[in-house]
C-alpha positions as CSV (number, residue, x, y, z in Angstrom):
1,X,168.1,-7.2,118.2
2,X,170.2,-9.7,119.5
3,X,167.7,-12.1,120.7
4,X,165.1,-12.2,117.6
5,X,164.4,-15.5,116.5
6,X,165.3,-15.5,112.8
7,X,168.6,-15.5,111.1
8,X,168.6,-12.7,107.7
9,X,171.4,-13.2,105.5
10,X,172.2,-11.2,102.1
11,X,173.7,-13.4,100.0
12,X,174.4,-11.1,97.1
13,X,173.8,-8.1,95.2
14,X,172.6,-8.2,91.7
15,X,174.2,-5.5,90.3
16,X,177.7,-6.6,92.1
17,X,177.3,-9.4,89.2
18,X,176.5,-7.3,86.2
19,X,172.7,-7.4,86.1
20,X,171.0,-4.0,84.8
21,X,168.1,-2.8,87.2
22,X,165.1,-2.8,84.6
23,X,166.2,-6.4,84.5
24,X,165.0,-7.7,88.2
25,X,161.4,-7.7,87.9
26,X,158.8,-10.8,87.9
27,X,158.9,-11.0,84.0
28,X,162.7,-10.9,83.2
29,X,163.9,-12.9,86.6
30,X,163.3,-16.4,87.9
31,X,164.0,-18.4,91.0
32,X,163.3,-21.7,90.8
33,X,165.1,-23.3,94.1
34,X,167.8,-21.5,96.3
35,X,170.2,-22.9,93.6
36,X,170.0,-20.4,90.5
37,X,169.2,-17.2,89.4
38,X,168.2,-16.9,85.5
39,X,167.9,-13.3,84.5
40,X,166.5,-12.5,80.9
41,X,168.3,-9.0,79.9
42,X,168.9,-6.7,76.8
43,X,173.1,-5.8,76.8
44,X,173.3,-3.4,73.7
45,X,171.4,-5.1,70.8
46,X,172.0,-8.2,71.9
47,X,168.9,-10.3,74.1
48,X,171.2,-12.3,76.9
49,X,170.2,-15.3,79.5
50,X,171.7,-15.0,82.8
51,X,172.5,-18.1,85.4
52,X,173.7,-17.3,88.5
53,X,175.3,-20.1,90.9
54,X,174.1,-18.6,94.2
55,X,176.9,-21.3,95.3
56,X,179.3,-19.7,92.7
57,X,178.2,-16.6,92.5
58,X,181.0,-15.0,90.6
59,X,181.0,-17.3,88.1
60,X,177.7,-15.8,86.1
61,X,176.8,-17.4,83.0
62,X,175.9,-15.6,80.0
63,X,174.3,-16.8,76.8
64,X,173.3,-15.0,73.6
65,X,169.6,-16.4,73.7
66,X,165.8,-14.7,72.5
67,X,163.5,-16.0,74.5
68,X,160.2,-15.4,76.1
69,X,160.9,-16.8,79.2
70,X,163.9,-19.1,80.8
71,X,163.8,-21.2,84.3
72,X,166.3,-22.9,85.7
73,X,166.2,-26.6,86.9
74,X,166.0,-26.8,90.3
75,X,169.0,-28.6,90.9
76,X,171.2,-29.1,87.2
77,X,172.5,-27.2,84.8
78,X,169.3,-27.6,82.8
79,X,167.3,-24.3,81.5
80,X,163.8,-24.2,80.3
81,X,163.3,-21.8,77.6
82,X,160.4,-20.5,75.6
83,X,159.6,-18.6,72.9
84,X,156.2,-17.9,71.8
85,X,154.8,-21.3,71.1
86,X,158.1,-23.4,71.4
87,X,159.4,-24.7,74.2
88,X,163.1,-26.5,74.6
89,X,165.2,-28.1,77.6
90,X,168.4,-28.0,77.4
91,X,171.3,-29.3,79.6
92,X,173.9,-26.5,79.7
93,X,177.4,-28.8,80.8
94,X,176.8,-31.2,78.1
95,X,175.6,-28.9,75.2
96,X,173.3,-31.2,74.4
97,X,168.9,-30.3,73.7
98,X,167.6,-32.5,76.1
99,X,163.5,-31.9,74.5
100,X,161.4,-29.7,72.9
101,X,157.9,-29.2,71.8
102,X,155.4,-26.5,70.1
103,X,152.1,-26.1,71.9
104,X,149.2,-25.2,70.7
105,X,148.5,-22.9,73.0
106,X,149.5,-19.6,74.4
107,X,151.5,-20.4,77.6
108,X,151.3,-17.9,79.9
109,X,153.4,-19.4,83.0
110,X,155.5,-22.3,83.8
111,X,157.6,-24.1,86.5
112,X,159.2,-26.9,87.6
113,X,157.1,-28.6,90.0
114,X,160.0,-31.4,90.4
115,X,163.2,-32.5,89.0
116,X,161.7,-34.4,86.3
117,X,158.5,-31.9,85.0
118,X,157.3,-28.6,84.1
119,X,153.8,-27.1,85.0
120,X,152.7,-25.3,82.1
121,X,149.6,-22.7,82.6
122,X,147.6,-21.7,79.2
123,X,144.9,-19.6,79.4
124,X,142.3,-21.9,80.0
125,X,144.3,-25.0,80.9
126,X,146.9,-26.7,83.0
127,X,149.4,-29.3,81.5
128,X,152.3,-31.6,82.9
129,X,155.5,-32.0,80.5
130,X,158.2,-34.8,81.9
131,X,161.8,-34.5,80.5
132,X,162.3,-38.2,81.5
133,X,162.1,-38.9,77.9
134,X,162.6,-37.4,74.6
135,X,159.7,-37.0,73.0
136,X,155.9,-37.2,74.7
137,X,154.0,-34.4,74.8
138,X,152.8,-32.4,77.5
139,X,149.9,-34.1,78.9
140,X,146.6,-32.0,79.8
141,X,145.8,-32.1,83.6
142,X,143.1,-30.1,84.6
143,X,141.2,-27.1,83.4
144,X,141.8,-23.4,84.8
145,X,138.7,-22.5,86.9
146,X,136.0,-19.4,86.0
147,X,137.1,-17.6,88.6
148,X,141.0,-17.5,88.0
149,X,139.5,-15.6,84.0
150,X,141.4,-12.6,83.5
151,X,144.4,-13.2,86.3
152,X,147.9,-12.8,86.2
153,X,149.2,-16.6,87.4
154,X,152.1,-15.9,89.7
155,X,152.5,-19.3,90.8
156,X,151.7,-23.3,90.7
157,X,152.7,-26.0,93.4
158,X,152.3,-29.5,93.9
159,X,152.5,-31.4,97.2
160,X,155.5,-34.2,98.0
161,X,153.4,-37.1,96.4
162,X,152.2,-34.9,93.4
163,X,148.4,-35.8,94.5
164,X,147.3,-32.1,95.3
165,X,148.4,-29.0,92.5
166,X,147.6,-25.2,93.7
167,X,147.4,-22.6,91.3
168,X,147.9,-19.2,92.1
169,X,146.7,-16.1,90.5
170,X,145.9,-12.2,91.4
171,X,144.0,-9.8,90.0
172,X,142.6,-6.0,90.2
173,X,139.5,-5.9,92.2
174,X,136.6,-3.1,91.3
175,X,133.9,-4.2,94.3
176,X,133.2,-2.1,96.6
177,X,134.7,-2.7,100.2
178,X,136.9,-5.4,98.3
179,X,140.9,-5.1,98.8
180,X,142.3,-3.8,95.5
181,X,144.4,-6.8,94.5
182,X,141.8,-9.7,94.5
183,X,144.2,-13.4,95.1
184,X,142.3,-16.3,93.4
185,X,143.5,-20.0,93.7
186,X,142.1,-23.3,92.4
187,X,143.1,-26.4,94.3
188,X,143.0,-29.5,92.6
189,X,143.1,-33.2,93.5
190,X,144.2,-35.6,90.9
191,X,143.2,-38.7,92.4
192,X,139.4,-37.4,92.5
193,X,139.8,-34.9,89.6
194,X,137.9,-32.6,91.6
195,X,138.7,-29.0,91.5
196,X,138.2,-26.7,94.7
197,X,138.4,-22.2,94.1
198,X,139.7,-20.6,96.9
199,X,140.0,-17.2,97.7
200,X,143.9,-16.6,98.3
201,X,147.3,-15.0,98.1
202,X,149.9,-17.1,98.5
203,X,149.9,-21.1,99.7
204,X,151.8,-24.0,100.0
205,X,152.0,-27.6,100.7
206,X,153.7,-29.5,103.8
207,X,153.9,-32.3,105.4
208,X,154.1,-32.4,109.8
209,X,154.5,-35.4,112.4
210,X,152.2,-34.6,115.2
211,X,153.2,-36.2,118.1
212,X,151.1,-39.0,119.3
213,X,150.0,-39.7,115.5
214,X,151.3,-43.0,113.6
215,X,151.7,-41.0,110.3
216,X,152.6,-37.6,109.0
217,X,149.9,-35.3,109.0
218,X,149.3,-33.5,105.0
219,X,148.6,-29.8,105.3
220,X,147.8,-26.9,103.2
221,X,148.2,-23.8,104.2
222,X,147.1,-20.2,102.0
223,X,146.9,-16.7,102.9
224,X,144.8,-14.0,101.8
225,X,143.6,-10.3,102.4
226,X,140.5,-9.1,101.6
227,X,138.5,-6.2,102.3
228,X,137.5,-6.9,106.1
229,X,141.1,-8.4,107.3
230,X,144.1,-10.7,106.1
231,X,143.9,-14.3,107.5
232,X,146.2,-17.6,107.2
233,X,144.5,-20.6,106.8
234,X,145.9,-24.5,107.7
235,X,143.5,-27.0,106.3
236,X,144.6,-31.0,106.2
237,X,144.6,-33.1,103.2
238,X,144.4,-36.5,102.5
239,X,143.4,-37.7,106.1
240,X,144.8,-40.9,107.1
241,X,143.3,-43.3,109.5
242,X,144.5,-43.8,112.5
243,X,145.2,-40.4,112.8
244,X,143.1,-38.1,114.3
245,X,141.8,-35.7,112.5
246,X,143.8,-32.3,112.1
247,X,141.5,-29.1,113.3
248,X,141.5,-26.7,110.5
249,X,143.4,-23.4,111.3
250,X,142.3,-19.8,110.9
251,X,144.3,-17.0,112.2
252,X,144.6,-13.5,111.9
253,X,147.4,-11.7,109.8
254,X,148.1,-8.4,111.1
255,X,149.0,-5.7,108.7
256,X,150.8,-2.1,110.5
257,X,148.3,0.9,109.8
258,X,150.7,2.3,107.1
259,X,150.4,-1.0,105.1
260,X,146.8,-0.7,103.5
261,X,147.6,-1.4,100.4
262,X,150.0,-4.5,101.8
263,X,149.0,-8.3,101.1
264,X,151.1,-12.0,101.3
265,X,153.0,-12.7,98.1
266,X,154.8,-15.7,99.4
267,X,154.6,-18.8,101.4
268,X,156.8,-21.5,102.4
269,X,156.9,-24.3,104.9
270,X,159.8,-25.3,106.9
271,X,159.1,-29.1,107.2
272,X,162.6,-29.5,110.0
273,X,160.7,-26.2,112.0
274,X,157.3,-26.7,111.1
275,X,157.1,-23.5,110.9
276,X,154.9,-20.8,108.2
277,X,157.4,-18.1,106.6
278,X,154.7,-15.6,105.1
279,X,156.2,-13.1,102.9
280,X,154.2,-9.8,101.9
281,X,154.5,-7.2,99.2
282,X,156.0,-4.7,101.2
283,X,159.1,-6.8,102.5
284,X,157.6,-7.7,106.1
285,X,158.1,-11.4,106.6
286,X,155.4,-13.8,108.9
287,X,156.4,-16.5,111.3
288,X,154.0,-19.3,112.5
289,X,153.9,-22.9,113.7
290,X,152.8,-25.0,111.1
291,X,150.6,-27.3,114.0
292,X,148.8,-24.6,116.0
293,X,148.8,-21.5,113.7
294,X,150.5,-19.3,116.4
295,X,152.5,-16.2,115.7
296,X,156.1,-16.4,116.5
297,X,157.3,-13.2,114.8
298,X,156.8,-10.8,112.3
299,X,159.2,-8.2,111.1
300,X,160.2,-6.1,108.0
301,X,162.9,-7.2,106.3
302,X,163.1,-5.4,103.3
303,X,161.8,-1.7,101.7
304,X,161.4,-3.3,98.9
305,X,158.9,-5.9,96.8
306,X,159.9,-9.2,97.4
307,X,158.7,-10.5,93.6
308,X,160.6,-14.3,93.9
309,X,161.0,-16.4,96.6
310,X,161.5,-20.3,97.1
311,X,162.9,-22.6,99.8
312,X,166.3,-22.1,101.2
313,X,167.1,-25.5,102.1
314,X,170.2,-25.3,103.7
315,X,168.6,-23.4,106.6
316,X,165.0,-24.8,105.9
317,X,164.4,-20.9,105.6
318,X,163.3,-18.7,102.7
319,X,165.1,-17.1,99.6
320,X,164.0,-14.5,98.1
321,X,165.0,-11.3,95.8
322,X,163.9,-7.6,95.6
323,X,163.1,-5.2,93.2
324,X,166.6,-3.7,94.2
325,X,168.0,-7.1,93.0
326,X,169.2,-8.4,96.5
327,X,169.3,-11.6,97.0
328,X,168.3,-12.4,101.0
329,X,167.1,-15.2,102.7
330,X,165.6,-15.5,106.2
331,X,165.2,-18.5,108.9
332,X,165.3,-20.0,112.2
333,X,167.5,-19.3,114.3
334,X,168.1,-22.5,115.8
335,X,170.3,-20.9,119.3
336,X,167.2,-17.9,120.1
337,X,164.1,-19.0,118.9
338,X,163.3,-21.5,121.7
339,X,164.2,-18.9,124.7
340,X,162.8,-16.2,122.2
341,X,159.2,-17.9,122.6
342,X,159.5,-19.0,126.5
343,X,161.0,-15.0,127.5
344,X,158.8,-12.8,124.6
345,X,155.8,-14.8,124.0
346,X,155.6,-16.8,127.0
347,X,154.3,-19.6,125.3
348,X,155.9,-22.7,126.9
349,X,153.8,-25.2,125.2
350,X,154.8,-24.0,122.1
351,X,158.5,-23.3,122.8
352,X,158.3,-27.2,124.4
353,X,157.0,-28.6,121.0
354,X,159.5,-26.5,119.0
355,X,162.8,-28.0,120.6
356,X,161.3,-31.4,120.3
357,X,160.5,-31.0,117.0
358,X,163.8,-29.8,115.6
359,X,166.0,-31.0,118.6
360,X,166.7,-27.3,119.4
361,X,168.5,-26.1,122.6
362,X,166.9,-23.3,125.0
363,X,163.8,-26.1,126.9
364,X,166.0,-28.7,128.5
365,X,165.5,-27.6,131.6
366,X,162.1,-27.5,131.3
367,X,162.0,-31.3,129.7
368,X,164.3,-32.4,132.5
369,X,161.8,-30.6,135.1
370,X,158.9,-32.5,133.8
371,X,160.5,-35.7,133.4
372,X,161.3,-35.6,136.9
373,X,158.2,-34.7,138.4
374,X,156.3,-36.9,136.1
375,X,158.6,-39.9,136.9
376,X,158.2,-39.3,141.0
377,X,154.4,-39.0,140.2
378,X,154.4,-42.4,138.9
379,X,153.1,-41.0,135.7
380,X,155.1,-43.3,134.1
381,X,153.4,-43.1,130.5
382,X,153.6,-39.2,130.5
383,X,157.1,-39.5,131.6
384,X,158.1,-41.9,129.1
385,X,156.9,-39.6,126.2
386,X,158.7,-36.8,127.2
387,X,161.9,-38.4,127.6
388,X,161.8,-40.0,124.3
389,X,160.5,-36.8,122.8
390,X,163.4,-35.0,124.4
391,X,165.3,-32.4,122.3
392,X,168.3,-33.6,121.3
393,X,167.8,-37.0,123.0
394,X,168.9,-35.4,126.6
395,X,167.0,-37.6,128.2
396,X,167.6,-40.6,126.0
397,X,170.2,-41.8,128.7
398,X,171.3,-45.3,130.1
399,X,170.5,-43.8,133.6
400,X,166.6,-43.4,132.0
401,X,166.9,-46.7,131.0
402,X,167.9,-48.1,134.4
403,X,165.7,-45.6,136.7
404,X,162.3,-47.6,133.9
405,X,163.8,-51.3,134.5
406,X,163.8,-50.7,137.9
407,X,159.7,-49.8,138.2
408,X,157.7,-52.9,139.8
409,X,155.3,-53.9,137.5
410,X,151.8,-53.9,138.2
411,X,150.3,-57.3,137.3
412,X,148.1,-57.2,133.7
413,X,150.2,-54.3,132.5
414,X,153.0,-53.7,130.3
415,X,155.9,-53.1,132.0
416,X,157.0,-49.2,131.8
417,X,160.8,-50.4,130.4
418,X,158.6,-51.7,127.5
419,X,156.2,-48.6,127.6
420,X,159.0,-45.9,127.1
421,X,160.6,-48.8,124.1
422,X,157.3,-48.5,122.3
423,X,157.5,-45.0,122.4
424,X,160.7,-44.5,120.8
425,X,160.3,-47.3,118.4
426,X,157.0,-45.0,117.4
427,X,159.6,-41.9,117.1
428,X,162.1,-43.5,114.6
429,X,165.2,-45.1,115.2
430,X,166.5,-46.7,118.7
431,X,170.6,-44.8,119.8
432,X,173.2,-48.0,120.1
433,X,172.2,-48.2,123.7
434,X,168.7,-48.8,123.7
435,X,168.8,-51.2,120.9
436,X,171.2,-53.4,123.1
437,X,169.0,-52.9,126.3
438,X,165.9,-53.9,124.1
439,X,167.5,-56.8,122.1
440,X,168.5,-58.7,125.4
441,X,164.6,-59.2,127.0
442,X,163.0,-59.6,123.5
443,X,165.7,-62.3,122.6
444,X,165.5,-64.3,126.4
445,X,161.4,-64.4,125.6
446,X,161.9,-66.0,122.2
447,X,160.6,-63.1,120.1
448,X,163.4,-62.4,117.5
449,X,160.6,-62.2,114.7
450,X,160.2,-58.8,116.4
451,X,163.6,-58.1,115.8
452,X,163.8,-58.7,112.6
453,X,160.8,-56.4,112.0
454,X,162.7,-53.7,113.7
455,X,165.7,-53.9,111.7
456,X,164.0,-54.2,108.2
457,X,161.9,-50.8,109.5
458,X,165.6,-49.5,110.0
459,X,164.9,-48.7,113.9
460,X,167.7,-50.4,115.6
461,X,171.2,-49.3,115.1
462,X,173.8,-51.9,114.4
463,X,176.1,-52.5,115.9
464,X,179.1,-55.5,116.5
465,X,177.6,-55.7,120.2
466,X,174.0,-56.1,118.8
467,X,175.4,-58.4,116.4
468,X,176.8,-60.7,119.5
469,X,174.2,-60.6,121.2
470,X,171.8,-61.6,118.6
471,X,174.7,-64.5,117.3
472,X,173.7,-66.7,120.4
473,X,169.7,-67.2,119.4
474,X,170.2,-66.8,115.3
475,X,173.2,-66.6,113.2
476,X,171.4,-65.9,110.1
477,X,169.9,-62.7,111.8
478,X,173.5,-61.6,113.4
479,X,174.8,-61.7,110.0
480,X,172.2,-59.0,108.6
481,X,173.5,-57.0,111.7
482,X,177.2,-57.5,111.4
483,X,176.8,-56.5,107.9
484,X,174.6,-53.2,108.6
485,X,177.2,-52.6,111.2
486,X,180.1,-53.0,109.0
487,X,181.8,-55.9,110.8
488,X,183.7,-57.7,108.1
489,X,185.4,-60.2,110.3
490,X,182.5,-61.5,111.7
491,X,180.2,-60.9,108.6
492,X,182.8,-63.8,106.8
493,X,182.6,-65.9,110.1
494,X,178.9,-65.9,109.8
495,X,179.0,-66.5,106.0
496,X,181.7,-69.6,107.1
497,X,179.3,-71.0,109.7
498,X,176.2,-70.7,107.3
499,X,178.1,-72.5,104.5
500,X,177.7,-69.5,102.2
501,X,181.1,-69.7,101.2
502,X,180.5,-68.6,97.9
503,X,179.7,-65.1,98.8
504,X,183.4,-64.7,101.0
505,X,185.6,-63.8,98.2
506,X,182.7,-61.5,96.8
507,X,182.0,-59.4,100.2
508,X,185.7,-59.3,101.2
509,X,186.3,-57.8,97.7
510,X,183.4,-55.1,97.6
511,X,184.8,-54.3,100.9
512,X,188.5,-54.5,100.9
513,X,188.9,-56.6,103.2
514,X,191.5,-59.1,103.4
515,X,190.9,-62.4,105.7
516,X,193.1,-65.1,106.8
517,X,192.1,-67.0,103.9
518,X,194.2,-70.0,105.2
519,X,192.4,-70.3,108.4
520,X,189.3,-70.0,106.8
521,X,190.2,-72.6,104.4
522,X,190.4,-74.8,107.4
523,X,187.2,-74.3,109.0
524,X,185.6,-74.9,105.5
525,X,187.4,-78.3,105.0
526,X,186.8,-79.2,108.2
527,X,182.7,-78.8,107.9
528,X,182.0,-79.5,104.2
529,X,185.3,-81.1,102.3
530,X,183.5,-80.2,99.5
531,X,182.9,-77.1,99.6
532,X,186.3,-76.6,100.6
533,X,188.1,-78.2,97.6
534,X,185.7,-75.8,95.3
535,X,186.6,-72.3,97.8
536,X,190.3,-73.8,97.6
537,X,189.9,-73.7,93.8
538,X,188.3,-70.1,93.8
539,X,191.3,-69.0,96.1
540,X,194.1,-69.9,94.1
541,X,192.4,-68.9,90.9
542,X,191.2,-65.2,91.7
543,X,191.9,-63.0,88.9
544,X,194.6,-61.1,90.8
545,X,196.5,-63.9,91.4
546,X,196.6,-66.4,94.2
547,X,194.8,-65.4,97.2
548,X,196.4,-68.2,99.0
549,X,199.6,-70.2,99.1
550,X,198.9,-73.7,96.7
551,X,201.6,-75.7,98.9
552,X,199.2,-74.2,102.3
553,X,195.9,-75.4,100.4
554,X,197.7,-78.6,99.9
555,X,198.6,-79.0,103.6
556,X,195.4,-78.2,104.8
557,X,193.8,-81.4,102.4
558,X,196.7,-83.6,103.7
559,X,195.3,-83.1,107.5
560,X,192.3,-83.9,106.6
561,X,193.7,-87.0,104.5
562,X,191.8,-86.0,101.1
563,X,194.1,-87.4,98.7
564,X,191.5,-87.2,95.8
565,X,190.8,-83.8,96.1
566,X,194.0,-83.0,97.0
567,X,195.4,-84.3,93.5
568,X,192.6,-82.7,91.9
569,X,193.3,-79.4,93.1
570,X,196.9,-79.7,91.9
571,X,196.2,-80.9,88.5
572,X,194.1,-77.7,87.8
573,X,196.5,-75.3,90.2
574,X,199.8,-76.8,87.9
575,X,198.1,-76.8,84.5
576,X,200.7,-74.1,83.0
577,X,203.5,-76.3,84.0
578,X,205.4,-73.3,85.2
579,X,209.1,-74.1,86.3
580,X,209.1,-72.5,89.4
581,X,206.3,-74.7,90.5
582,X,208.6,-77.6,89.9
583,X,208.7,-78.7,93.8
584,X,204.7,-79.2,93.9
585,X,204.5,-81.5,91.0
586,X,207.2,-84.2,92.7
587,X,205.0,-83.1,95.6
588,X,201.9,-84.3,93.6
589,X,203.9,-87.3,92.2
590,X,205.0,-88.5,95.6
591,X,201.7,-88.3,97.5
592,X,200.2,-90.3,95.1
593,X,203.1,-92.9,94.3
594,X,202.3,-93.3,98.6
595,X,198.3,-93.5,98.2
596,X,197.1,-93.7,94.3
597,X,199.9,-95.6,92.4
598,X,197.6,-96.1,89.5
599,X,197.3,-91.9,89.6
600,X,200.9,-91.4,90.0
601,X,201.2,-94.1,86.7
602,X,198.6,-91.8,84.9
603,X,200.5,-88.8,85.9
604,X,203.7,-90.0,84.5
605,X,202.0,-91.4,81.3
């Protein structure tokens, strides 16, 4: 189908690599991220590990190793083993054990909820274990609820912050009218140590930025069949103020006929999409906006159980692997998904907030349209959020800039120019344009304060015309921007002008940059003689030799008629009496035999 809207990739065969078939189940295989595959498998006599690069696939790693169970880092060579009651890390380049521990309980399931700890799920507890250090314990963090007794854990998440944990667990279900595989899940909130059972498959955490709302919106989305129907669920968490509040989600899952038996084993978010991939038993694969629960597409992808699956985040898709031990992931197509959900779905609110979202192409005429007929409807608010919500920045012209500065404006009100800034600056970061077009009126009303809130929020981009601009109300200020812009000319001219002439040689080093040091030697002496005679000293004494030529320093303290420094400086420039220097002491003699005779006699004594 040429026009669906995902892209399905197989990235590899297991068996291509070596790895039996009774090995690829749930027990003996583990996906942590789309990084690794660690396989546990029985070759002769011998119990093996198995790491697969899935960036190096041919390059498997096998290791004579017993274990229980063995999970890969997310992102290092770093396994996870266990057996029985002892667990160990260890960091595969280095050889080196990097912390282990025995429990004192059975542990029936673990993960690595981040790069730094492992979830590990007893039977009637849940613990966190850090590898930050060497040698504390795993620390107790909540108790397993009644009604996850008896299941088989298939999986534990936490959200970004590490506030909200999910754990995840299935079991057979006897009651009548009840679908046979019952999916039980206890949500937990640390910060209120408050424990919530819900009835549920598979979930996930994710994170969205509504438009119109000052900050991300936290959402929690599960899935579950049960005897009367399968539905997907998006709930909010931790609401922030000012935001308005998020209006829980409940949509319908919709199972083929054949699929009775057929229920979600997998969820993940796409936070660049927003967008629900559902995964189910029997290899069909769900796709729904993350904001308004809507169906984009749903599809079978594989005749096979789909046992693993985790975040493929160099598509912000899904990875996954099969009983038949490929390895297939599945995501957005970012060219057809857009058109896909104008033509197929007809849904042009969606498809609009789906190209803004993740600046995809397949609206712009549409944004364009709008923009227009907003604009000559003198909806200028409206107007001004679609442009700077435009996919890709389309809109995000100078010729939008120009057609907003040149709207009268009404007395009382805010000026649209200033509306449609204040829009943007809401969205994130200003292009090089609209920073310059901003800078200038904010600047000729006095208000650089504002400016400087803008660049320490990172929402203006730098550049050497911002920094000029800004130069001619505050040089302190145009120096943060030249050095954000990288302008290392005028970053040293600013430090010159400021008397920061301490920090030259440093910056011009971390940035190899090499300045006329003579000239600038000159401005110095010319505003702080001091100063100069110490930054004269610095120059000629860098550790990689002299940075400037001593008779040029010399020179430049004779124009100035600095005689005193002048023989200071040369004292300590001639102190190793080198021959070829020979010319500079009759040089030092003579200026003072003219000025200082009493020196010159103290020279010679």
């Amino acid at each position: 189908m040429a026009d669906r809207p995902i892209a399905f990739c197989e990235h590899l065969q297991l068996s291509s690599v070596g790895i039996q078939p009774a090995s690829i189940s749930f027990n003996t295989l583990t996906l942590e991220s789309d990084r690794f595959i660690c396989v546990r498998e029985k070759v002769g006599e011998q119990n093996q590990v198995v790491i697969i690069d899935l960036s190096d696939a041919n390059n498997v790693i096998r290791r004579p190793i017993t274990a229980d169970t063995a999970i890969m880092h997310p992102k290092e060579k770093i396994i996870a083993l266990r057996a029985a009651r002892q667990l160990q890390v260890f960091n595969i380049e280095t050889k080196q054990k990097v912390k282990s521990h025995i429990v004192n309980d059975d542990i029936v399931f673990w993960k690595w909820l981040d790069d730094s700890t492992l979830g590990l799920v007893s039977e009637t507890a849940v613990f966190h274990w850090t590898i930050k250090d060497a040698t504390s314990p795993p620390q107790k963090i909540f108790d397993r609820h009644a009604s996850l007794t008896g299941a088989q854990i298939i999986n534990y998440r936490a959200n970004g912050d590490g506030k909200w944990l999910v754990l995840v667990g299935i079991m057979g279900n006897t009651a009548p009218g009840g679908f046979k595989v019952k999916g039980a899940m206890q949500l937990f909130s640390r910060e209120r140590n408050v424990s919530q059972p819900i009835e549920g498959h598979a979930a996930a955490f994710s994170e969205l930025k509504i438009d119109g709302q000052a900050n991300p919106t936290k959402l929690f989305t599960f899935a579950v069949r049960t005897g009367t129907g399968a539905k997907l669920h998006i709930v909010e968490i931790d609401h922030q103020a000012p935001n308005t509040p998020f209006q829980k989600k409940a949509v319908d899952v919709f199972f083929p006929p054949e699929a009775t038996a057929d229920f979600p084993v997998a969820v993940q978010v796409s936070k660049q999409h927003g967008i629900i991939y559902l995964v189910t038993k029997l290899g069909f694969i769900h796709l729904y906006d993350l904001e308004t629960g809507a169906c984009v597409y749903m599809n079978r992808i594989s005749g096979d159980t789909i046992f693993v699956t985790a975040e493929h985040e160099a598509t912000h898709g899904i990875i996954g692997v099969n009983r038949r031990g490929q390895v297939l992931s599945v995501s957005v197509d970012d060219n057809t998904i857009v058109p896909y959900i104008l033509g197929t779905l007809n849904n042009t609110e969606l498809a609009f907030k789906l190209a803004s979202r993740a600046n995809l192409p397949g609206a712009d005429d549409l944004y364009v349209r709008q923009y227009q007929q907003l604009f000559q409807a003198g909806q200028y608010a409206e107007a001004a959020k679609i442009a700077a919500n435009s996919p890709r920045g389309i809109l995000r012209t100078p010729q939008t800039i120009e057609q907003f500065k040149q709207v009268p404006v009404q007395p009382g009100t805010l000026s649209p120019i200033l509306q449609y800034f204040g829009i943007l600056l809401e969205k994130g970061e200003l292009n090089k344009h609209e920073s310059l077009e901003l800078a200038r009126p904010v600047l000729a009303q006095g208000r650089k304060q504002l400016l400087e809130k803008w660049l320490k929020e990172n929402k203006l981009d730098c550049s050497e015309e911002l920094g000029d601009i800004v130069r001619t109300h505050d040089l302190t200020l145009a120096l943060s921007v030249y050095l954000r812009a990288n302008v290392p000319n005028k970053v040293i001219a600013c430090f010159a002008e400021t008397g920061q002439f301490d920090k030259i040689l440093l910056y011009s080093k971390k940035v190899g940059y090499t300045p006329d040091f003579s000239q600038l030697l000159q401005h110095v002496m010319r505003v702080n003689p001091e100063k100069g005679a110490e930054f004269a000293s610095q120059l000629v004494n860098d550790e990689a030799g002299p940075l400037v030529d001593i008779e040029r320093v010399v020179d430049i303290f004779m124009a100035q008629n600095m005689i005193q420094p002048a023989t200071s400086f040369l004292l300590d420039a001639l102190k190793d009496n080198k021959p070829e220097q020979g010319h500079l002491q009759t040089r030092l003699l003579e200026m003072n035999l003219l000025h200082a005779p009493q020196v010159a006699d103290a020279i010679l004594g």
